[in-house]
N, C-alpha and C positions, 0 to 999 in steps of 0.2 A: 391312214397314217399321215402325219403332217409331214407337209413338203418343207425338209430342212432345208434346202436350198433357195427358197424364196425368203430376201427380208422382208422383213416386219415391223411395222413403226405403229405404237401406241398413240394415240393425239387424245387429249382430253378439250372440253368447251366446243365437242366435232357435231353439235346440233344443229348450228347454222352460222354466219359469218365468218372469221379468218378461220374459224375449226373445221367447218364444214366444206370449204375452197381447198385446205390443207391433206383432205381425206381422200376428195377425186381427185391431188397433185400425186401424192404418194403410191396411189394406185394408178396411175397415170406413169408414173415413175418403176413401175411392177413391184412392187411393195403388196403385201396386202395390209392390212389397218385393224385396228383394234379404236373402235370411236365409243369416245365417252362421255355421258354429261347427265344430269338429271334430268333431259328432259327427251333422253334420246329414243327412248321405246325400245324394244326388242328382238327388231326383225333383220334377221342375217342376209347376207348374200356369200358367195363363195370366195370373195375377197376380202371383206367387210365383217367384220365383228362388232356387234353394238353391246357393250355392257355401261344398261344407266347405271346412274348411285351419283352420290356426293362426294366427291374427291377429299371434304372436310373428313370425311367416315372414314378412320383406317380400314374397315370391312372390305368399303370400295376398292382400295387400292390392293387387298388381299385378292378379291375376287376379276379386278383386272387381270393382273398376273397369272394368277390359276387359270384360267379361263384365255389368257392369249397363250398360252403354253402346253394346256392341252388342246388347243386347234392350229395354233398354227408353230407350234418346238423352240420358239425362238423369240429374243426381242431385240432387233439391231438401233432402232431410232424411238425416242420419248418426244416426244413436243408437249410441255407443259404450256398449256394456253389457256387452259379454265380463269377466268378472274373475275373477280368484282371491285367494280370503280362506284365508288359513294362522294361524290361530291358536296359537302357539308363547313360551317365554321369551324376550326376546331373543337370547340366547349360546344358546340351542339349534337357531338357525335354521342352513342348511347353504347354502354356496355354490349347493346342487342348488335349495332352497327362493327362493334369493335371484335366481336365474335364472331360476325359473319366474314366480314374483310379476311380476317387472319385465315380463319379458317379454310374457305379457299385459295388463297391466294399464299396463305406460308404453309399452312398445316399437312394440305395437300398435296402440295409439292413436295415437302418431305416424306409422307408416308405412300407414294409413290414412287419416288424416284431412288428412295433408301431401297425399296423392294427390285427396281429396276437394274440400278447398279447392281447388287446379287447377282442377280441373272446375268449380267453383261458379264462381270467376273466369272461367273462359273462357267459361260462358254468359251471365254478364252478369244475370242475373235474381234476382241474391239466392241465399240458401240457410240451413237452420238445421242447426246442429249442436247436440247432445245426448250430455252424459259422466255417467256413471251412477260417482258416489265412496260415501260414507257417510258417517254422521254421529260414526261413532268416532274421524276425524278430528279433528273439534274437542270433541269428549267424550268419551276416553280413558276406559276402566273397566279396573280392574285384573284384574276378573274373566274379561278377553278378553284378553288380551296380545296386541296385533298391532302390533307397529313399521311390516313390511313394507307391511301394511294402508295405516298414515298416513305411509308414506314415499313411495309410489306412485300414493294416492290423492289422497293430499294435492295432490301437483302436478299429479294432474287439476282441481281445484279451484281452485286457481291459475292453472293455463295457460286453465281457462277465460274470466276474467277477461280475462288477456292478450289471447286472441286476439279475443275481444269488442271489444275496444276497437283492434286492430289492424285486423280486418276491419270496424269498425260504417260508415263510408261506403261499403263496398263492395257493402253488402245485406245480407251475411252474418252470422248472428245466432249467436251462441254461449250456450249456459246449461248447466247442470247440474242432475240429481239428486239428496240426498242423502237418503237412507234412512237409517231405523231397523232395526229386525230384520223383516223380513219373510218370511211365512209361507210358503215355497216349496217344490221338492225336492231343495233342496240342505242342506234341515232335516230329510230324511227319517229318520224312525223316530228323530225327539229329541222330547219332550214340550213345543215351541215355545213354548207361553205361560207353561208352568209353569215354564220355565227364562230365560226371557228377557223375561219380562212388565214385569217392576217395575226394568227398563233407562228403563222410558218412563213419563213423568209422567202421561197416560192411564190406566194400568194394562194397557194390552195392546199386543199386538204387532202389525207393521200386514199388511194383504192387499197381494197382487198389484193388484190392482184400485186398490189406494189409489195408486201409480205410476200406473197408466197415466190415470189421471185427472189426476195433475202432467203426464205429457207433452203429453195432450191440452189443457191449459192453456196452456203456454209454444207447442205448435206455433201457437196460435192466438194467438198476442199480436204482434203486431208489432213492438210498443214493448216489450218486453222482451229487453235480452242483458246478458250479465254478470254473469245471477242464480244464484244457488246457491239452490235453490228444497228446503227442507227439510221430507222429508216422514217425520216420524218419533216423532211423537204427544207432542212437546216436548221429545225429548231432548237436541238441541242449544239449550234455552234453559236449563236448568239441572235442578236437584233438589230 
């Protein structure tokens, strides 16, 4: 029988970098986890739930839920963190690029977090959700051209808002992340600081660690939804 009494926080993109830091924080935290990603494999532990799939797949996001609810009764925290960052001109992006972007980074999100909320309603006890955007959103650099980036991102930003304030008497807490460039291995074998340093008013780029220190912030606030909680060493305050 699953242990009703322990929460339970879903993370998706929990393969490696800020998902995979997010997995041993939560369980860290006495959570147990439900980790997701296409590339995650199958192998369980007693805390740890791995179900791959494509977060673009509504199937995915059927069988997340099913599958964290018959092992572990419950879903108290979501951290949407799955994304893809394309860097490209505008007019050189391809219908292929423009499917992939959306698809996990909006389609995902919804067909997840639509199935989430459910659950969170139907237990009655509250829940937080968590959307991992970035701060190129609202500080465009020409030196990164990403439309897709702040077209997708962006409306996680947004919807976060929305849903906040949709769900806020229901218990239900809604916030956001927004990142700077951070140091992960999806920056593998690029020179990170020396190319992306003086993006941020700091002069450096930020760690994994610096995230999971904003999550662990908002998961512990009560009184906070509807924040876009920027973590990105001043980039979104100016230059």
């Amino acid at each position: 029988m699953p242990d009703q009494e322990k929460k339970v926080a879903v993370i998706t993109g929990a393969s490696r970098g800020i998902g995979a830091a997010l997995v041993e924080t939560y369980c860290a935290m006495g959570y147990a986890v439900t980790a997701n990603s296409r590339s995650i494999g199958t192998s369980s532990t007693h805390e740890v739930l791995a179900v791959p799939g494509d977060v673009a797949d509504p199937s995915t996001a059927e069988r997340i839920v099913g599958e964290t609810m018959s092992r572990f009764g419950r879903i108290d925290t979501l951290v949407n963190n799955a994304g893809i960052f394309l860097a490209k001109p505008f007019t050189e992006y391809t219908c292929e690029d423009f499917g992939q972007v959306m698809g996990t980074n909006v389609s995902g999100f919804f067909h997840l977090s639509q199935r989430v909320f459910g659950q969170m309603l139907a237990q009655g006890t509250g829940g937080h959700v968590i959307n991992v955007t970035t701060a190129l959103v609202e500080r465009p650099d020409a030196r990164i051209p990403s439309a897709l980036t702040a077209l997708s991102k962006g409306g996680l930003a947004a919807v976060t808002k929305a849903l906040a304030i949709e769900y806020a008497r229901s218990g239900v807490r809604v916030n956001a992340i927004s990142p700077g460039v951070i140091d992960t291995p999806m920056h593998a074998g690029v020179d990170v600081a020396g190319v992306f340093a003086d993006m941020h008013p700091q002069g450096r780029v930020g760690a994994i660690a610096d995230i999971v220190r904003g999550v662990q912030y908002l998961e512990g606030a009560p009184f906070v939804t509807g924040e876009v909680l920027h973590i990105d060493g001043g980039q979104s305050a100016g230059h």
